[in-house]
N, C-alpha and C positions, 0 to 999 in steps of 0.2 A: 348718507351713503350715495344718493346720486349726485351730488356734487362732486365725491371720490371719484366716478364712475366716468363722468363728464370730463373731470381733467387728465384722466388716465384715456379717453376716449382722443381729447385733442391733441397730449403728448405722442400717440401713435400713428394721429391723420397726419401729425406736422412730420412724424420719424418717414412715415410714407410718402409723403409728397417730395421731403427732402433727396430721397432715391429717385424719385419719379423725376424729379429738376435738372439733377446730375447726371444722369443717363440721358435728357433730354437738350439739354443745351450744353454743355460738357463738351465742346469742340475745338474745332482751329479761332484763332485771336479775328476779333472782329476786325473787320476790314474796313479802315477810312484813312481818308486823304492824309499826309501828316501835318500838321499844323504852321511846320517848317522846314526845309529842303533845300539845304545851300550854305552859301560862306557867313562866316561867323561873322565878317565884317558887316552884313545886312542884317546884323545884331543892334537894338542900339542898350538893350537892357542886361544882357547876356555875356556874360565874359567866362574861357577854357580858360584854366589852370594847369598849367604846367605842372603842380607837385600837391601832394597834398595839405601839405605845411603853408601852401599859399596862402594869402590874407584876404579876409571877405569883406570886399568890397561896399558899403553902406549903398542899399537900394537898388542890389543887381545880382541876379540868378548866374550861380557859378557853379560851372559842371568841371566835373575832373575824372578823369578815367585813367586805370593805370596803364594800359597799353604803350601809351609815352614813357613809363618808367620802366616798361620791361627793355624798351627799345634799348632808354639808356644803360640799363642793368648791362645790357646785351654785351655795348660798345666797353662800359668799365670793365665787365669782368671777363668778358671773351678776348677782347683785341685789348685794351691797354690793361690787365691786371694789375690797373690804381685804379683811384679816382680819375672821374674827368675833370682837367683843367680846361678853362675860355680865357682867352685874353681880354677880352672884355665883361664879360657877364662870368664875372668871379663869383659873386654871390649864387646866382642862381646856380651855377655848377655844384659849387660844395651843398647845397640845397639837395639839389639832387641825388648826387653821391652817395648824400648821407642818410637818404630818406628811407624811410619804414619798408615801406610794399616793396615786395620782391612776390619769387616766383610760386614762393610756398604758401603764399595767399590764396592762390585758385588752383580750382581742381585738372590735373594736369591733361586730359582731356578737352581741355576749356579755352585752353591758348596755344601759341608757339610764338617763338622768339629766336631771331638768328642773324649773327653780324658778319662781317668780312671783306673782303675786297675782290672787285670787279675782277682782277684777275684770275682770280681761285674761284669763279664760274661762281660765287656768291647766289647770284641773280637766279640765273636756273637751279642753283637746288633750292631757294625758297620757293620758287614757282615748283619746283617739283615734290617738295615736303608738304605744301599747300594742296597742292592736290589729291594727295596722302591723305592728308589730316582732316580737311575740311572740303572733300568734293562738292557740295553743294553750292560754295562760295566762287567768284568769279577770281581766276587767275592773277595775283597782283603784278600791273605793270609800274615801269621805272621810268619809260622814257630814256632822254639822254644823260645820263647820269655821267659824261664827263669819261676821262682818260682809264686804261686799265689800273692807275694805282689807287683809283679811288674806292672811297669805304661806302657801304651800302650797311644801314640799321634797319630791321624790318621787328614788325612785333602786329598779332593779331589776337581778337578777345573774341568769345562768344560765347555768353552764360545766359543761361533760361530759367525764372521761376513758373513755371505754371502753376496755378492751383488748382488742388487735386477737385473744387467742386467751385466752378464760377459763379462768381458773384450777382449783383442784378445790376443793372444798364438805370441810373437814375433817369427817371422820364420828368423831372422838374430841373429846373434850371440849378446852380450850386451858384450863389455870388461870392467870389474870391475877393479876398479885402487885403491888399498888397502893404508895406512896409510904409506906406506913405498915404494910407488911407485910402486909394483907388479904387474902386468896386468895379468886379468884372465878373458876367453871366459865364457858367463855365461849365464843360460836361463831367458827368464825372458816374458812378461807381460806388457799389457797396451793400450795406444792410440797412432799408429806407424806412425811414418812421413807421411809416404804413407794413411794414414786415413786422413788427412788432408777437412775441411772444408763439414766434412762427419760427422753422428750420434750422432747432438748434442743433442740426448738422454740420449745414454751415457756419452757425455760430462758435461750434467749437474747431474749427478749422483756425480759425484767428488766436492770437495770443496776445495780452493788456502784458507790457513789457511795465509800465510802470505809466501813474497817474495821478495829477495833484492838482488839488483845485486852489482856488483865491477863497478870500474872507466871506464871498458872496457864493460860495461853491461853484463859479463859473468852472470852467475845465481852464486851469492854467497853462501845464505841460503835461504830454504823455508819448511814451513811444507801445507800436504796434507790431509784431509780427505777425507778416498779413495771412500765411502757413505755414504753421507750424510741424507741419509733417514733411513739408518742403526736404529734401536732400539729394546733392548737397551744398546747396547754394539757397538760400534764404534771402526776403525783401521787409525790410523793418521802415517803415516811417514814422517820424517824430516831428510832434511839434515844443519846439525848445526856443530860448532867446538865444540866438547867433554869439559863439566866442571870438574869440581875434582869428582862429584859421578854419578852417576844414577839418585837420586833424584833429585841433580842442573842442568842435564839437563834436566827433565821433566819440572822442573820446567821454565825454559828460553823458552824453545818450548810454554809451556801453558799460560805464562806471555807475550810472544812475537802474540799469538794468540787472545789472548784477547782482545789486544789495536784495538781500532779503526782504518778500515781503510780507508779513506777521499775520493780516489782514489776506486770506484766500480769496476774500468775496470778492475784493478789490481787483486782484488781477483775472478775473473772470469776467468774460464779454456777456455780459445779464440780459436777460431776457426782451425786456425792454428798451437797452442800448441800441444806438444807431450808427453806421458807418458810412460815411463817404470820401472818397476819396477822388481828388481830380484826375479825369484821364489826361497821361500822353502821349505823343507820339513824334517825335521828331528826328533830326536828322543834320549834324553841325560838322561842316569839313572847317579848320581851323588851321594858318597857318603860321606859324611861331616868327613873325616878321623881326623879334626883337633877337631872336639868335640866328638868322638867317644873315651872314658876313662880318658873324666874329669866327673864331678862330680858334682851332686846338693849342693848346700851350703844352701837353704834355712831349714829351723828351721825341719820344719815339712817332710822333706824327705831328710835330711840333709845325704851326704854320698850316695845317690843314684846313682850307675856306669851309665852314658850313652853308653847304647852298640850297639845301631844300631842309623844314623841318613842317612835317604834316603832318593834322591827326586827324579822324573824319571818327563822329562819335554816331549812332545811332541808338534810341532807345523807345522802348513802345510800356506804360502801363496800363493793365486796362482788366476789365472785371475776367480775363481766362490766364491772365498773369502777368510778367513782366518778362523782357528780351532786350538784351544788351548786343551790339556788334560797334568794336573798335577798330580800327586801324593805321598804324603808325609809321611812314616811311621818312628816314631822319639821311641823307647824301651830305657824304663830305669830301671834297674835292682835293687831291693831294695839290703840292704847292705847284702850281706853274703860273707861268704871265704868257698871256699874246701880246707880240710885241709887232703892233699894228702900227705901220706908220699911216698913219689914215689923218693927217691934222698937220697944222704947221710943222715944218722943224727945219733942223740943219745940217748941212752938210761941211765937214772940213778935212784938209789933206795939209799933212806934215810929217818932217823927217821924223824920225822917234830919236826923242832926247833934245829935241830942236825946241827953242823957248819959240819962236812964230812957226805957225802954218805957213803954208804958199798959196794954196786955195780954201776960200771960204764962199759959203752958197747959204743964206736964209731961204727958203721956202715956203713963202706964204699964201700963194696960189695959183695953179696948174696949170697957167701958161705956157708951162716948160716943162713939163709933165706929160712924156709917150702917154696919149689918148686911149681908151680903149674903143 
């Protein structure tokens, strides 16, 4: 009977304390430095994906966010209702085109998206629906974005999980062991050995999406929803062996998620289980240099230069939640040339219809050239 008594005694200290934690630390996301802050090219491990169908790259962190899909969604289905054609970068086009994520992915509160041309005052109503939508955020500028026939793609994301009860800040090192065997001391996040048989509050806040060990019961794969009360935007991590894209791994994680599991104990974060997870926090402007001077091939804007395509991804995880902020501004310049005589050339004078000139002039340097 005192045994009864005892674990009925710590199941209530720990239901209390679990209150006491959450009311007491329960705040705004911890505030540090971000890890990284700047252009992806001062990447060297790190490569932005364009789609999500992209292919993963053997030994390099690849982020994708759809803010660039809404862009393009924007430009296919608002201004050219086709697909986008490039003159050069066919592939990636129809890639795009054809690709999954659209707008009914996220909660319509969570983005905007809006395409047009310089002349139809484009510019100020995204600045002025941005302000509408999202005051807290800084005004998005454009710069010189070229003549009034040009086309202006805007797209912005900002989705928040907090957890309804935060986690604990690990006060020991985590060593990350990377795809090529690297070991790196790392912060990170979660429910620490030392928690053990303690704040099953928190514990049940988490959700075991699915888990499987090897022949030695090591932990093979499992994915995690990190709150499950979350809505309506949810944050799942999975540790799986990488497929050929992005999308075939979502898709194995979400398919492996799905199936029944027979076994309740199994998807139950136990008493004993421990959680950690690395913090991040960073911050990647990105720009698409490989379609930056190809070109629209559709009919109706056919010859269009693409002269800016940027994306600026930020993202923070960390034991009060996770916070997503995208941003995607895609200029495409209608067709014109400066026709700068600024370099050699020639000058010639003839009858019209005449097989010879009567004056000819090579110009190869401004000795003869009104001075400024």
């Amino acid at each position: 009977m005192e045994a009864i008594h005892y674990f009925i005694g710590i199941a209530i200290l720990s239901t209390v304390w679990a209150i006491i934690y959450k009311r007491l630390v329960q705040s705004k996301p911890v505030k540090k430095d971000k890890t990284f802050d700047g252009p992806s090219s001062a990447l060297g491990q790190t490569v932005v994906a364009p789609s999500l169908a992209s292919e993963l790259p053997a030994g390099k962190n690849v982020v994708w966010c759809s803010s660039f899909q809404l862009a393009w969604n924007a430009l296919k289905d608002d201004i050219l209702k086709e697909p986008v054609e490039l003159i050069k970068h066919r592939e990636l086009a129809e890639l795009l085109s054809r690709s999954g994520p659209s707008e009914k992915d996220i909660a319509p509160g969570d983005y905007y998206a809006n395409a047009g041309l310089v002349m139809d005052d484009i510019v100020q109503t995204i600045q002025d629906d941005m302000r509408k939508k999202f005051p807290e955020e800084p005004v998005p500028k454009f710069g010189d974005i070229g003549p009034e026939t040009a086309l202006v793609l805007y797209s912005f994301l900002s989705a928040n999980v907090p957890f309804e009860i935060p986690y604990f800040e690990n006060d020991q090192k985590l060593v990350f062991v990377d795809s090529s065997g690297r070991e790196t001391p790392v912060h990170s996040f979660g429910i620490r050995q030392k928690d053990q048989y303690a704040y099953h509050e928190l514990r049940e806040q988490l959700e075991i999406l699915f888990r499987e060990y090897d022949k030695r019961h090591n932990l093979k794969e499992c994915a995690i929803d990190l709150c499950k009360q979350a809505s309506p935007n949810q944050i799942i991590i999975a540790m799986v062996e990488p497929k050929a894209t992005l999308a075939e791994t979502v898709t194995y994680v979400d398919e492996k998620a799905s199936q029944k599991v027979e076994d309740e104990y199994a998807s139950r974060f136990r008493t004993n289980d421990t959680l950690l997870v690395p913090n991040l926090s960073w911050r990647i402007v990105h720009d698409y240099a490989e379609l930056e001077g190809d070109s629209l091939a559709n009919d109706a804007f056919k010859g269009y230069p693409i002269e800016k395509v940027q994306q600026a991804i930020q993202f923070r995880l960390d034991r009060s939640g996770a916070e997503l902020k995208s941003e995607t501004k895609i200029c495409c310049g209608s067709m014109y040339t400066d026709f700068v005589f600024d370099r050699p050339f020639m000058i010639y004078m003839k009858k019209r219809g005449a097989e010879y000139p009567y004056f000819v002039m090579w110009i190869d340097n401004a000795e003869l050239l009104e001075q400024y």
